[in-house]
PDB file as gemmi writes it, atoms N, CA and C in Angstrom:
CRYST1    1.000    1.000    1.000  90.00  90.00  90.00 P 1                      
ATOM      1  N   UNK A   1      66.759  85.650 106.515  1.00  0.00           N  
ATOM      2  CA  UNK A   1      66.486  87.038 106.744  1.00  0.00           C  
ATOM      3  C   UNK A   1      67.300  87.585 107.916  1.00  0.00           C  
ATOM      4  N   UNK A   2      67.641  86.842 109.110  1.00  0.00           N  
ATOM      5  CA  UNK A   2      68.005  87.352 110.145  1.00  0.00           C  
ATOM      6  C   UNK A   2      69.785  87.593 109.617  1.00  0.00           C  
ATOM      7  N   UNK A   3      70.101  85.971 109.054  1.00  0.00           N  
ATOM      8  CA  UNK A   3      71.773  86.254 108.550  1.00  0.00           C  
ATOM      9  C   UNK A   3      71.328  86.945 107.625  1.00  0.00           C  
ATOM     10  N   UNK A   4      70.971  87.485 106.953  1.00  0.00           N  
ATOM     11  CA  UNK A   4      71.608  88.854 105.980  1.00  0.00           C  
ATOM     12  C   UNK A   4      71.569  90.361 106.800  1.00  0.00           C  
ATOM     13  N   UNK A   5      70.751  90.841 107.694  1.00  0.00           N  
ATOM     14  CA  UNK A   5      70.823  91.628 108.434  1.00  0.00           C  
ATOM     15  C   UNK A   5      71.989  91.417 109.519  1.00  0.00           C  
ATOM     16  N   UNK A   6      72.615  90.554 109.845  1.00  0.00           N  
ATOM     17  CA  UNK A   6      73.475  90.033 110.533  1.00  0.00           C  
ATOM     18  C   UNK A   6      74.670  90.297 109.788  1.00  0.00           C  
ATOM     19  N   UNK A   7      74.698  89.967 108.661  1.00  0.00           N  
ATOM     20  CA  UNK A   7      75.937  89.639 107.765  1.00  0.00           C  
ATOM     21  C   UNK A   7      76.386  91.463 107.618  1.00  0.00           C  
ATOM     22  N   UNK A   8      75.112  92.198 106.762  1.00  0.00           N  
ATOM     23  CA  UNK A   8      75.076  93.686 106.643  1.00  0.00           C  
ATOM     24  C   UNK A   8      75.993  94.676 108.151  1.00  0.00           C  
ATOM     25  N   UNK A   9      75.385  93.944 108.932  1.00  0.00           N  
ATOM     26  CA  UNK A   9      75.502  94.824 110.398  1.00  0.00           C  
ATOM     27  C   UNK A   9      77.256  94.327 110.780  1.00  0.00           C  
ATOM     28  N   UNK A  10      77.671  93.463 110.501  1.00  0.00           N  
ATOM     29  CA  UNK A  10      78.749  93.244 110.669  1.00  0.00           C  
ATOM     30  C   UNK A  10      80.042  93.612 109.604  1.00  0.00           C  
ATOM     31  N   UNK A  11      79.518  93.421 108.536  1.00  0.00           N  
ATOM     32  CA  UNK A  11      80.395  94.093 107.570  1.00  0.00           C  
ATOM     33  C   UNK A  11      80.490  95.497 107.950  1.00  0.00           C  
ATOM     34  N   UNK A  12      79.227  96.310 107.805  1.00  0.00           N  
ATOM     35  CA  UNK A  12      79.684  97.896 108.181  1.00  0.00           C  
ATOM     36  C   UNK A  12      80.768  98.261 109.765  1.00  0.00           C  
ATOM     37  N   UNK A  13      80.154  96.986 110.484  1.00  0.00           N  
ATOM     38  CA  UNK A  13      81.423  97.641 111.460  1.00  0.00           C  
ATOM     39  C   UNK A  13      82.595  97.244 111.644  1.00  0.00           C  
ATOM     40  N   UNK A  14      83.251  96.047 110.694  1.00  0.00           N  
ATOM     41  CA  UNK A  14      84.013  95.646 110.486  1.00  0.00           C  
ATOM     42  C   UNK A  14      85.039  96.819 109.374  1.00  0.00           C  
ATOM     43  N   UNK A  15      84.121  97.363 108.958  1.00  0.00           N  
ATOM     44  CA  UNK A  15      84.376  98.377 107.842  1.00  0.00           C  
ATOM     45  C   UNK A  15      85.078  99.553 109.075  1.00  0.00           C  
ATOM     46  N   UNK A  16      84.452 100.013 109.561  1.00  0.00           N  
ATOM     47  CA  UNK A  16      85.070 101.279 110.379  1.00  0.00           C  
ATOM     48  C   UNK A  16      85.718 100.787 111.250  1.00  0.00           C  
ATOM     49  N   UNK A  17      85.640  99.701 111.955  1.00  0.00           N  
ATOM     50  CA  UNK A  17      86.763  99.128 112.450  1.00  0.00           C  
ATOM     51  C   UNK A  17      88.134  99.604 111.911  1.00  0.00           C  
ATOM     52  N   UNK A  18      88.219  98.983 110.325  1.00  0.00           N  
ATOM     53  CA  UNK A  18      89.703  99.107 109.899  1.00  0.00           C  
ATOM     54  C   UNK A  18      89.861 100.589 109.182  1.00  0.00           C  
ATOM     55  N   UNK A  19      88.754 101.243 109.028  1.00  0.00           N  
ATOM     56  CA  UNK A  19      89.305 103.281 108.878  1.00  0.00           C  
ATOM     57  C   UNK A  19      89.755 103.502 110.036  1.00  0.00           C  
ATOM     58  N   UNK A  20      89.341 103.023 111.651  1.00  0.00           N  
ATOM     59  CA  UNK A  20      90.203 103.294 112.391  1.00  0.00           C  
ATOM     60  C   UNK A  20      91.278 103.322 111.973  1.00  0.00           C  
ATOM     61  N   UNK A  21      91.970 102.121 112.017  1.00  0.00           N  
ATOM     62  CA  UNK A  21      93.226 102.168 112.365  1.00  0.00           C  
ATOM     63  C   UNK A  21      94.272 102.252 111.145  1.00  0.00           C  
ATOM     64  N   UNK A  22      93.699 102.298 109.670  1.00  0.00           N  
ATOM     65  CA  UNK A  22      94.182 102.722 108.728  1.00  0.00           C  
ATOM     66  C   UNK A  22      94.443 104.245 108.865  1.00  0.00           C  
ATOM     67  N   UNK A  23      93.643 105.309 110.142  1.00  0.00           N  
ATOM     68  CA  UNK A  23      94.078 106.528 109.993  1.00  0.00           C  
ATOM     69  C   UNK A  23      94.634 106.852 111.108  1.00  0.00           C  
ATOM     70  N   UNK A  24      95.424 106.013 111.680  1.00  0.00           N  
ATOM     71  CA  UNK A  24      96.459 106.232 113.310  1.00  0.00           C  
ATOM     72  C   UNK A  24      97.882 106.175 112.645  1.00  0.00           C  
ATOM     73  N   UNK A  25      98.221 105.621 111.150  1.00  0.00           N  
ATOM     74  CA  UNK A  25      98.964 105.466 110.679  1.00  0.00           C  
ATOM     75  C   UNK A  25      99.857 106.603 110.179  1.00  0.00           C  
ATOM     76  N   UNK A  26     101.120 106.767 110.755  1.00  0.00           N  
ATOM     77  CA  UNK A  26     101.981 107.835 110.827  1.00  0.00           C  
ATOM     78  C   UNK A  26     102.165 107.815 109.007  1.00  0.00           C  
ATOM     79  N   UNK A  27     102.263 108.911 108.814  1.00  0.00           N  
ATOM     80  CA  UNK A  27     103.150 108.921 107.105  1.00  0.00           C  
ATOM     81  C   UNK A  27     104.318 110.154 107.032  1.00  0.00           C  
ATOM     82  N   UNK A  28     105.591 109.642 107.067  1.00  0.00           N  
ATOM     83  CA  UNK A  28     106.788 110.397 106.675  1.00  0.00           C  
ATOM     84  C   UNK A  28     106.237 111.283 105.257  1.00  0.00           C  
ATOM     85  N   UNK A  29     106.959 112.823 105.439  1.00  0.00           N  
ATOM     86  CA  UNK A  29     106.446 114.249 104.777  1.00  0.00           C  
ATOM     87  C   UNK A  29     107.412 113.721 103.289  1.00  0.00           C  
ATOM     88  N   UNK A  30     108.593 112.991 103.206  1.00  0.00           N  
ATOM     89  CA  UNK A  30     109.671 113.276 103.170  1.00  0.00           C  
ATOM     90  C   UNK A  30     110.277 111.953 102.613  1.00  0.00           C  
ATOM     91  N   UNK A  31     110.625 111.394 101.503  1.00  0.00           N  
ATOM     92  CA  UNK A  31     111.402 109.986 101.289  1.00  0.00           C  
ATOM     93  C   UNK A  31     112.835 110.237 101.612  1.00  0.00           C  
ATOM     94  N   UNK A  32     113.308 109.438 102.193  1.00  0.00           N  
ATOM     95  CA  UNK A  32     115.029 109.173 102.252  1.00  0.00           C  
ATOM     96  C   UNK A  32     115.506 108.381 101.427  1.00  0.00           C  
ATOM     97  N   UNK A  33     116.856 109.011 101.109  1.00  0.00           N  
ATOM     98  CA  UNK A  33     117.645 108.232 100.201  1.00  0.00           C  
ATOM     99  C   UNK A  33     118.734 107.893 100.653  1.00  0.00           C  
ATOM    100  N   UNK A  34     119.835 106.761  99.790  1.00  0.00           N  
ATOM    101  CA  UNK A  34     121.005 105.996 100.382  1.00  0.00           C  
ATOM    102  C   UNK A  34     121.422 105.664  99.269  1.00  0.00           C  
ATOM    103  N   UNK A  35     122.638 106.545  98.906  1.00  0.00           N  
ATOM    104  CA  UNK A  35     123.860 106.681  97.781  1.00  0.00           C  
ATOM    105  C   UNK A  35     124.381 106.208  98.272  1.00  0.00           C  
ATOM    106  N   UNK A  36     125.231 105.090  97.144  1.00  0.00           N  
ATOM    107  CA  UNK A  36     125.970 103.971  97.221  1.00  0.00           C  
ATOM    108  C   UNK A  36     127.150 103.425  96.226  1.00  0.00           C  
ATOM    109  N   UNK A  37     128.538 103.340  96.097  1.00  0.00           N  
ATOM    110  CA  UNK A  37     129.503 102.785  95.416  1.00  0.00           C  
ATOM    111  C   UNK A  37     129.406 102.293  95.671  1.00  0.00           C  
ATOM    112  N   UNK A  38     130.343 101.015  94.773  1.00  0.00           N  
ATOM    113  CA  UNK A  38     130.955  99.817  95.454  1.00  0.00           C  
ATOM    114  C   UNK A  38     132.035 100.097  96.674  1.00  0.00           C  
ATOM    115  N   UNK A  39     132.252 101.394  96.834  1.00  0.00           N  
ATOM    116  CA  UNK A  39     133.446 101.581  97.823  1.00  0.00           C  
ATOM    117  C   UNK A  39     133.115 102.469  99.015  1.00  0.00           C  
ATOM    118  N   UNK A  40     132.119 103.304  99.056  1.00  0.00           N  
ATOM    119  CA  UNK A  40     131.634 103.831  99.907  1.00  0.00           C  
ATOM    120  C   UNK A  40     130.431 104.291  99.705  1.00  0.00           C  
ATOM    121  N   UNK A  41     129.749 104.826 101.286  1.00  0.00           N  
ATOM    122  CA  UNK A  41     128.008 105.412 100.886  1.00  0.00           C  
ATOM    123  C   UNK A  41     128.426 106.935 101.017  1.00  0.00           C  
ATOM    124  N   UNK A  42     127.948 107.699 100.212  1.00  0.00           N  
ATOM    125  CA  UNK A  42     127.713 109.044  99.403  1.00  0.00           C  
ATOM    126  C   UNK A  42     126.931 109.387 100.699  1.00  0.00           C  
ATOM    127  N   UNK A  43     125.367 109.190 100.811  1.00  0.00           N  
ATOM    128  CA  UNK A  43     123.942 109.715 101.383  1.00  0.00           C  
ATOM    129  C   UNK A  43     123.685 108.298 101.837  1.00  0.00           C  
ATOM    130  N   UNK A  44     123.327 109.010 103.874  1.00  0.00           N  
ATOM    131  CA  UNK A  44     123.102 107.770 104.279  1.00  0.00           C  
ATOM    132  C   UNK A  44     121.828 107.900 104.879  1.00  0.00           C  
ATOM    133  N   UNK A  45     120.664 107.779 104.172  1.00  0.00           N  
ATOM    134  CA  UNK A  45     119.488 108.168 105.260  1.00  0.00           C  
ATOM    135  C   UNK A  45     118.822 109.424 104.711  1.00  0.00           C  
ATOM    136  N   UNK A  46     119.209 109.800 104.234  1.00  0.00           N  
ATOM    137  CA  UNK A  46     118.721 111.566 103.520  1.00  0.00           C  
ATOM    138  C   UNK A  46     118.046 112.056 103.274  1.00  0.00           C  
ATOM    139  N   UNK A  47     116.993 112.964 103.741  1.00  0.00           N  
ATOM    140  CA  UNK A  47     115.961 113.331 103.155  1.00  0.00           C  
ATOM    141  C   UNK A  47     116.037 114.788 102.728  1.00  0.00           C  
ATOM    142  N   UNK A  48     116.947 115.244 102.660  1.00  0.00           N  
ATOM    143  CA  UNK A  48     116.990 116.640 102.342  1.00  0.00           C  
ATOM    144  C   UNK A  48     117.058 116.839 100.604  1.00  0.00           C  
ATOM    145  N   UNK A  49     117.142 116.554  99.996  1.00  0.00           N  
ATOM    146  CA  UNK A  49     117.590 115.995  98.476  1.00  0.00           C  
ATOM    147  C   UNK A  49     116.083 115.876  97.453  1.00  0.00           C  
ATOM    148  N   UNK A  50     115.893 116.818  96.404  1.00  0.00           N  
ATOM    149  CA  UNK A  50     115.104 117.098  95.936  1.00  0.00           C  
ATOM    150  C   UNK A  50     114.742 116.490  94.131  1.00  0.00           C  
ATOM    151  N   UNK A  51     115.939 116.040  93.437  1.00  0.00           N  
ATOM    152  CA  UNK A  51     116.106 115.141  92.997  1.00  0.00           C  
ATOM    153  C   UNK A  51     117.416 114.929  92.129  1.00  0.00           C  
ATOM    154  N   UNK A  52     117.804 113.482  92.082  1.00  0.00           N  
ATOM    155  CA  UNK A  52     118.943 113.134  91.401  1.00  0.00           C  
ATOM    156  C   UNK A  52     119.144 113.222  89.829  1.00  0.00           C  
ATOM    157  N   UNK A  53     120.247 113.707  88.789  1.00  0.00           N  
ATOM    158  CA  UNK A  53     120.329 113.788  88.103  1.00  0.00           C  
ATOM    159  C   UNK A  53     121.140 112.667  87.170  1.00  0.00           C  
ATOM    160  N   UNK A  54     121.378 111.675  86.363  1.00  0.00           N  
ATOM    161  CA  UNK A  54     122.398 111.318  85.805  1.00  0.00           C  
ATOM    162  C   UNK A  54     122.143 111.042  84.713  1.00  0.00           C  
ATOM    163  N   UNK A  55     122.922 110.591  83.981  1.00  0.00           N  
ATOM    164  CA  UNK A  55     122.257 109.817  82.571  1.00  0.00           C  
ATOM    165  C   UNK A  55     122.916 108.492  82.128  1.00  0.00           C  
ATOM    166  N   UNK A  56     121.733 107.693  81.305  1.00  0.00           N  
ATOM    167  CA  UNK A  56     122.109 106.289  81.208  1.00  0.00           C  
ATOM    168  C   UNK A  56     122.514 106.134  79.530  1.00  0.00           C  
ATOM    169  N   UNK A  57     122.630 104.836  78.755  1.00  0.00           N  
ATOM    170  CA  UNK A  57     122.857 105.031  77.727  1.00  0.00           C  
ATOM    171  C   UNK A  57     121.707 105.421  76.721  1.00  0.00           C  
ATOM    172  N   UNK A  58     120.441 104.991  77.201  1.00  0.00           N  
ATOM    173  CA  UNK A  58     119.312 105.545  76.334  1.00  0.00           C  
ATOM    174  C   UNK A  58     119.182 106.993  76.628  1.00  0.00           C  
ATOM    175  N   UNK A  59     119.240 107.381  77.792  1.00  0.00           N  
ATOM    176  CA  UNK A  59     117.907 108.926  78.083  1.00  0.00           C  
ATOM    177  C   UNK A  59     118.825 109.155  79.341  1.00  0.00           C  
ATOM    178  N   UNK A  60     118.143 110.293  80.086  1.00  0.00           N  
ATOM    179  CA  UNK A  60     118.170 111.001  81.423  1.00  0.00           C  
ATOM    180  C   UNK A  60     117.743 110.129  82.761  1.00  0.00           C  
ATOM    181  N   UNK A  61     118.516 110.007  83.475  1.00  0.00           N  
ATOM    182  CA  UNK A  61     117.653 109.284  84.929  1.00  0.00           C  
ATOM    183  C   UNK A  61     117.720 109.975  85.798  1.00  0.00           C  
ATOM    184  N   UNK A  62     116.478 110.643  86.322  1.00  0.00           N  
ATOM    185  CA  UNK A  62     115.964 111.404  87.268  1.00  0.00           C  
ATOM    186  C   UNK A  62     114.874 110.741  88.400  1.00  0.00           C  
ATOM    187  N   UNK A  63     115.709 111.467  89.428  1.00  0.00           N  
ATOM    188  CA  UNK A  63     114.788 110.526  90.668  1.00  0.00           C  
ATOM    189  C   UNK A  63     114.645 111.604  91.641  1.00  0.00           C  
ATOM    190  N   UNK A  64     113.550 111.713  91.669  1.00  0.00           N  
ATOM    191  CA  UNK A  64     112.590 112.586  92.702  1.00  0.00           C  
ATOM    192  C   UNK A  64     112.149 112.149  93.900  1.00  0.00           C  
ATOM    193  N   UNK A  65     112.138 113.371  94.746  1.00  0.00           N  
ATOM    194  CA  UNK A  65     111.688 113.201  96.050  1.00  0.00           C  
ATOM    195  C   UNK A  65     110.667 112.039  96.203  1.00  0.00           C  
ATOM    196  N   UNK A  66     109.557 112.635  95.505  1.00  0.00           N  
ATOM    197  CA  UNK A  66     108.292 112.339  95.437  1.00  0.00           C  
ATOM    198  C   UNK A  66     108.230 110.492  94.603  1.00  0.00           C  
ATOM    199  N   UNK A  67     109.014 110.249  93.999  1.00  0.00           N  
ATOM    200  CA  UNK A  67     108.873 109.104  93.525  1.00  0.00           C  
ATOM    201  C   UNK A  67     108.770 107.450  94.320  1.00  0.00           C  
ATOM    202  N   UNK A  68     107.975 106.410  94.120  1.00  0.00           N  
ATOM    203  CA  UNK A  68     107.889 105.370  95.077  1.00  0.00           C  
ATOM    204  C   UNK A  68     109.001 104.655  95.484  1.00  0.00           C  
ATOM    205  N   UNK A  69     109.299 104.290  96.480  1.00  0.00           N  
ATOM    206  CA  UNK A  69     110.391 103.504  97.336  1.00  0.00           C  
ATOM    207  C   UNK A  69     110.773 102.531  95.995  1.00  0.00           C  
ATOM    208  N   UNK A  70     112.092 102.505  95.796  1.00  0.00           N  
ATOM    209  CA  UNK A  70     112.632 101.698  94.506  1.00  0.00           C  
ATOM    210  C   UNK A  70     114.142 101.917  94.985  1.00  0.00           C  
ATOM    211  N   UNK A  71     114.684 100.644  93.859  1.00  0.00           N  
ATOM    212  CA  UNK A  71     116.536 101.086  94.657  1.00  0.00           C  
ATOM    213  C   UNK A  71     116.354 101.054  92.727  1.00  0.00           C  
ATOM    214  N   UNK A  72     117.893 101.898  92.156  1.00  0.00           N  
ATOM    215  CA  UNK A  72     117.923 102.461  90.984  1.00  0.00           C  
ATOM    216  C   UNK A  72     119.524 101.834  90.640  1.00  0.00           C  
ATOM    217  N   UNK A  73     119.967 101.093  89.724  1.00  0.00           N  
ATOM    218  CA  UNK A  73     121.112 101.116  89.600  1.00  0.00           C  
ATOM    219  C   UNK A  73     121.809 102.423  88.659  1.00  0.00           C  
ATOM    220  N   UNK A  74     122.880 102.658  88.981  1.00  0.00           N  
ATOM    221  CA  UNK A  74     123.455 103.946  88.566  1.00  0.00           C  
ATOM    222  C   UNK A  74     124.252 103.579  87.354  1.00  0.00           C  
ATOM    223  N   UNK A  75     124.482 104.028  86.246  1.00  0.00           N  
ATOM    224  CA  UNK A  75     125.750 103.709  85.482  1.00  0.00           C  
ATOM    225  C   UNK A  75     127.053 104.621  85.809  1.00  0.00           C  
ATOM    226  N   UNK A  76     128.071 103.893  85.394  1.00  0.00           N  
ATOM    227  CA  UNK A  76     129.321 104.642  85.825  1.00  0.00           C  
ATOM    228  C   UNK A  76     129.477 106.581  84.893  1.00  0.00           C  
ATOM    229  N   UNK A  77     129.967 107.444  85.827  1.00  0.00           N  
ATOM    230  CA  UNK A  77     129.433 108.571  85.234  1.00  0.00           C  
ATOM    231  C   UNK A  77     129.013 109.650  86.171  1.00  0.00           C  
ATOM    232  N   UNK A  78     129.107 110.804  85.135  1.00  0.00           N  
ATOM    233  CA  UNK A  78     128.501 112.045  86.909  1.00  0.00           C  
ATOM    234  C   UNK A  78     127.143 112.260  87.058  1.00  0.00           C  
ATOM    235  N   UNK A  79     127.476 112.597  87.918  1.00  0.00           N  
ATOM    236  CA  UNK A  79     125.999 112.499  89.181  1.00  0.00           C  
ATOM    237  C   UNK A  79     125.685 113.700  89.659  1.00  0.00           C  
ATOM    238  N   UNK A  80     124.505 114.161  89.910  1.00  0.00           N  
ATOM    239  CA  UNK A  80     124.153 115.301  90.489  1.00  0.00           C  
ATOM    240  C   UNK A  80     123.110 115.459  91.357  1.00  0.00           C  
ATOM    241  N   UNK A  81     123.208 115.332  92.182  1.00  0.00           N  
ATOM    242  CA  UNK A  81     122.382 115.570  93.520  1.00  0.00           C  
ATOM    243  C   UNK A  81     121.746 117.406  93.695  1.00  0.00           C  
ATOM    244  N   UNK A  82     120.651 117.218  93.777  1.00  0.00           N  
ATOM    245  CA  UNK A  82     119.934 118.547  94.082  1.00  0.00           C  
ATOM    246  C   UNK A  82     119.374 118.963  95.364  1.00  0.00           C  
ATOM    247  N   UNK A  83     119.602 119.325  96.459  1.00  0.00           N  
ATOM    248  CA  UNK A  83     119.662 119.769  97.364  1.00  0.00           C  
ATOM    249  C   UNK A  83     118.274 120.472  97.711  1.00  0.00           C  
ATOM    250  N   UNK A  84     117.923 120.412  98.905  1.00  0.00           N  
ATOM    251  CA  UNK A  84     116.639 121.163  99.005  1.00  0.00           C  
ATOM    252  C   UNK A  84     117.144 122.338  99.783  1.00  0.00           C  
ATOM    253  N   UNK A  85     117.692 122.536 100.668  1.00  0.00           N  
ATOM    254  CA  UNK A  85     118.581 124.035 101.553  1.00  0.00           C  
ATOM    255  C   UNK A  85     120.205 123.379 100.819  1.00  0.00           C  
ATOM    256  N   UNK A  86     120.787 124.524 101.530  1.00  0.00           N  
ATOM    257  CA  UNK A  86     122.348 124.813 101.274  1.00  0.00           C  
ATOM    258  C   UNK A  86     123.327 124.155 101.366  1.00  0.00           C  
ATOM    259  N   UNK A  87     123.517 122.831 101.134  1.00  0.00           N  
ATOM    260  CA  UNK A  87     124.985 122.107 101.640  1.00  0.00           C  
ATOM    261  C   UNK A  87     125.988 122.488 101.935  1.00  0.00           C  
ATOM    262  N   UNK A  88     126.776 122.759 103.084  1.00  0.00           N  
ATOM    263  CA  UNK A  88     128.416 123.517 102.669  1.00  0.00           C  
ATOM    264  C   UNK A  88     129.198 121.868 102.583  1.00  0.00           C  
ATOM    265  N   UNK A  89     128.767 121.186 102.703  1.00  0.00           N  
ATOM    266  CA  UNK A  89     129.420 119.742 102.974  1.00  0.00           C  
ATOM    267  C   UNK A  89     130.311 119.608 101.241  1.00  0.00           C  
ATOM    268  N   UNK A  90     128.897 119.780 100.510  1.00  0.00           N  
ATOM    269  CA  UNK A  90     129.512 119.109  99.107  1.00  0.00           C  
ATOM    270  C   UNK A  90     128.475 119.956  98.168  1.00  0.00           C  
ATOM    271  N   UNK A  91     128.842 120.153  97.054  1.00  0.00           N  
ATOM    272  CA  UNK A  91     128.292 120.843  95.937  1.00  0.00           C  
ATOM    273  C   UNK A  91     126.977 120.098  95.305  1.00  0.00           C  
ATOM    274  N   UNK A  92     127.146 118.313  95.818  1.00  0.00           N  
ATOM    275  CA  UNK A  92     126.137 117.485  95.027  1.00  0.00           C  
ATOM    276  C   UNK A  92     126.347 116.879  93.543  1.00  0.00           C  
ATOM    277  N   UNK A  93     127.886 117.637  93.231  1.00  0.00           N  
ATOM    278  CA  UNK A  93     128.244 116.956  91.773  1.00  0.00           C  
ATOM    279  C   UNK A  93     129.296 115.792  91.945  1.00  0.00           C  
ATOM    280  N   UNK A  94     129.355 114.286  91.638  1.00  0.00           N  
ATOM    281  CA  UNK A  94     129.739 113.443  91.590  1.00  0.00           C  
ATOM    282  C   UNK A  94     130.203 113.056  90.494  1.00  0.00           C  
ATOM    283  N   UNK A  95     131.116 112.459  90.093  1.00  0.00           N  
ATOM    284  CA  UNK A  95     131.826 111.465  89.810  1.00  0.00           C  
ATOM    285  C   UNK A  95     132.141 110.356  89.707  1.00  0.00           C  
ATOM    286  N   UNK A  96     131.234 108.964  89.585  1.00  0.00           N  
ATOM    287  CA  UNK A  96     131.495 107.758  90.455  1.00  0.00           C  
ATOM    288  C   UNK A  96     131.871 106.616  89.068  1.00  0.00           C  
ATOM    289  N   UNK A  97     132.188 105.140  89.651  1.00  0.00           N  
ATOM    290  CA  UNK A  97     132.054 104.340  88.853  1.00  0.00           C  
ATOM    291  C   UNK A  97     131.062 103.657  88.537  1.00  0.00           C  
ATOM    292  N   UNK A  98     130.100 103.925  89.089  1.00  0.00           N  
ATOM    293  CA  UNK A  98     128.489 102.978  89.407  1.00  0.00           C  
ATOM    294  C   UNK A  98     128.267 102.922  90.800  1.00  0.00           C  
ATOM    295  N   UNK A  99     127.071 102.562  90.559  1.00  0.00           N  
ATOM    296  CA  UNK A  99     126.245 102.346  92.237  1.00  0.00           C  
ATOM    297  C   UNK A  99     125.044 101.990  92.222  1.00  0.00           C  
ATOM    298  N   UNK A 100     124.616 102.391  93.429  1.00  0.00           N  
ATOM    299  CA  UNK A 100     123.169 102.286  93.301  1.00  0.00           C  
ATOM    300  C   UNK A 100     122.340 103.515  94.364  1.00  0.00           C  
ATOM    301  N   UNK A 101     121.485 103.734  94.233  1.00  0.00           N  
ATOM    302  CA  UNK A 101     120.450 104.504  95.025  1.00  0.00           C  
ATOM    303  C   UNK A 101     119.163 103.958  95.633  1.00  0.00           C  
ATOM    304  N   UNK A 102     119.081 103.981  96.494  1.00  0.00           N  
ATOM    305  CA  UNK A 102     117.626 103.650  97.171  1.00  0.00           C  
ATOM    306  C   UNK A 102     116.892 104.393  97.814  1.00  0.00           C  
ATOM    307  N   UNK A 103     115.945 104.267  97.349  1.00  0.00           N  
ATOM    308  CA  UNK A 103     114.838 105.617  97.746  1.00  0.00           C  
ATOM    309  C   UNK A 103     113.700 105.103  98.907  1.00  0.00           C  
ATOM    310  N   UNK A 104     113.305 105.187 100.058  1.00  0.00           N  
ATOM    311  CA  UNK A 104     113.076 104.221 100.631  1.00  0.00           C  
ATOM    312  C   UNK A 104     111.950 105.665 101.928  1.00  0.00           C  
ATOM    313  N   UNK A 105     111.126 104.666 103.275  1.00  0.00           N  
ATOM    314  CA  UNK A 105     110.448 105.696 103.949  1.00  0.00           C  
ATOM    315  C   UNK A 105     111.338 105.860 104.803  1.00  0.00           C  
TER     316      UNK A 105                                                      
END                                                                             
C-alpha cells in the first residue's frame, strides 16, 4: 500500500519534471535547405525558399518548406526554386546534372 502511493507520487512528478524541460525547447519557425551538384552548392543554409520544383521519371518532386528534415536525390534536369521575398541574386530556375537537397533544422 505504501509502494503504490509511492510509486503514483513519483511517477506524476517525474511526469512534470520532463514537460518542464520538453517546453524550454527552442523550435526554428523555418526549415533550411542545402542545394547541391556534384560541382558546386546552389543554397547553403537557406531558409528563405518556399518550395522546390522538379520532376523525376514517374511524377513531380516537390519539396516544401514545411516538409520533415530528409536529404532528396535530384535527377539530372531543371529545377525550380520558389522563393519566399524577391531574389535579385537568381531567378530560382536551374539547370543541373543531378544533386541532391537537404532539408534539415
Amino acid at each position: 500500500m505504501i509502494s503504490n502511493t509511492l510509486r503514483k507520487g513519483l511517477a506524476r512528478s517525474s511526469l512534470f519534471y520532463n514537460q518542464a524541460f520538453f517546453s524550454t525547447v527552442q523550435k526554428k519557425t523555418r526549415m533550411e535547405l542545402t542545394l547541391r551538384t556534384p560541382y558546386k552548392t546552389i543554397l547553403k543554409d537557406y531558409d528563405g525558399f518556399s518550395r522546390i520544383i522538379t520532376k523525376t521519371n514517374e511524377a513531380a518532386l516537390v519539396i516544401q518548406n514545411k516538409s520533415p528534415p530528409a536529404c532528396y536525390v535530384l535527377p539530372p534536369g531543371h529545377l525550380k526554386v520558389k522563393f519566399t521575398a524577391d531574389n535579385k541574386e537568381t531567378s530560382g530556375d536551374y539547370l543541373h546534372l543531378g544533386g541532391w537537397v537537404t532539408v534539415h533544422l
